[in-house]
C-alpha positions in Angstrom: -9.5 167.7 -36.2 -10.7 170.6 -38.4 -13.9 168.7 -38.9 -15.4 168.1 -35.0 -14.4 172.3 -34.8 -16.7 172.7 -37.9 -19.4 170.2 -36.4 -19.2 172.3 -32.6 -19.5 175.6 -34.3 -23.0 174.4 -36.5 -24.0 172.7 -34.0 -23.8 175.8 -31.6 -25.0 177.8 -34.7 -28.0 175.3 -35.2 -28.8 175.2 -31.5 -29.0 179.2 -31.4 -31.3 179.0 -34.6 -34.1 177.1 -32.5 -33.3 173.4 -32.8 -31.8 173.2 -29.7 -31.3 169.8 -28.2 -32.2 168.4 -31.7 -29.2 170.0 -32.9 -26.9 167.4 -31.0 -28.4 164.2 -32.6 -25.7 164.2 -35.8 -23.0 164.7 -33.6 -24.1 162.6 -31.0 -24.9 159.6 -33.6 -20.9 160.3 -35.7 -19.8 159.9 -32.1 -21.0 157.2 -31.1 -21.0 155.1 -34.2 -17.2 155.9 -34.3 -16.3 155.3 -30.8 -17.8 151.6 -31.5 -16.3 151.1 -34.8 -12.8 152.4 -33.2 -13.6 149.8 -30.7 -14.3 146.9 -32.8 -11.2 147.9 -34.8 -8.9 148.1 -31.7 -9.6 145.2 -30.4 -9.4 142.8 -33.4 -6.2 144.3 -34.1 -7.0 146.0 -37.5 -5.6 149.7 -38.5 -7.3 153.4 -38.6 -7.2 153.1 -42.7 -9.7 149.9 -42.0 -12.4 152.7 -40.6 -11.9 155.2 -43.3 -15.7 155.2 -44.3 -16.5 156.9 -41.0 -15.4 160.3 -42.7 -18.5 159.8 -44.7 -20.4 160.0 -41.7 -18.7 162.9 -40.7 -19.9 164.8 -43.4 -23.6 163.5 -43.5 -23.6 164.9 -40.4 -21.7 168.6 -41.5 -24.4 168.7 -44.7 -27.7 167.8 -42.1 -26.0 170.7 -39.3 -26.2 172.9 -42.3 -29.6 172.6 -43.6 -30.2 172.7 -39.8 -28.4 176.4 -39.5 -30.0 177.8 -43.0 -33.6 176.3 -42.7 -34.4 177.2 -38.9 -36.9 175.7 -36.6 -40.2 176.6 -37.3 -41.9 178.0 -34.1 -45.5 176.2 -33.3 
């Protein structure tokens, strides 16, 4: 739970440093990676400790929102 706060907040962070709509794409792709995956785990009957690598994912996406935030966009 802590971790989608900490994703909105860079994300919002990221978005007011210039990326803008570029700054949703690790979110966006966690999300939607993990909806399937919860999915695919649902329905063949498996448990939550089967998709434990997706927290991996999570924080890929964390570490790429903050080089987002501390690099900046660069303005053409």
């Amino acid at each position: 739970m802590l971790g989608i706060l900490f994703e909105i907040g860079l994300t919002i962070w990221a978005w007011n440093r210039g990326w803008k709509w570029l700054s949703l794409i690790p979110m966006g792709i966690v999300l939607i990676i993990a909806f399937f995956v919860g999915v695919g785990i649902g329905t063949s009957g498996g448990s939550v400790n089967d998709a434990s690598w997706v927290v991996t994912l999570d924080i890929m996406a964390i570490i790429a929102l903050i080089i987002m935030v501390i690099s900046g966009k660069k303005e053409n």
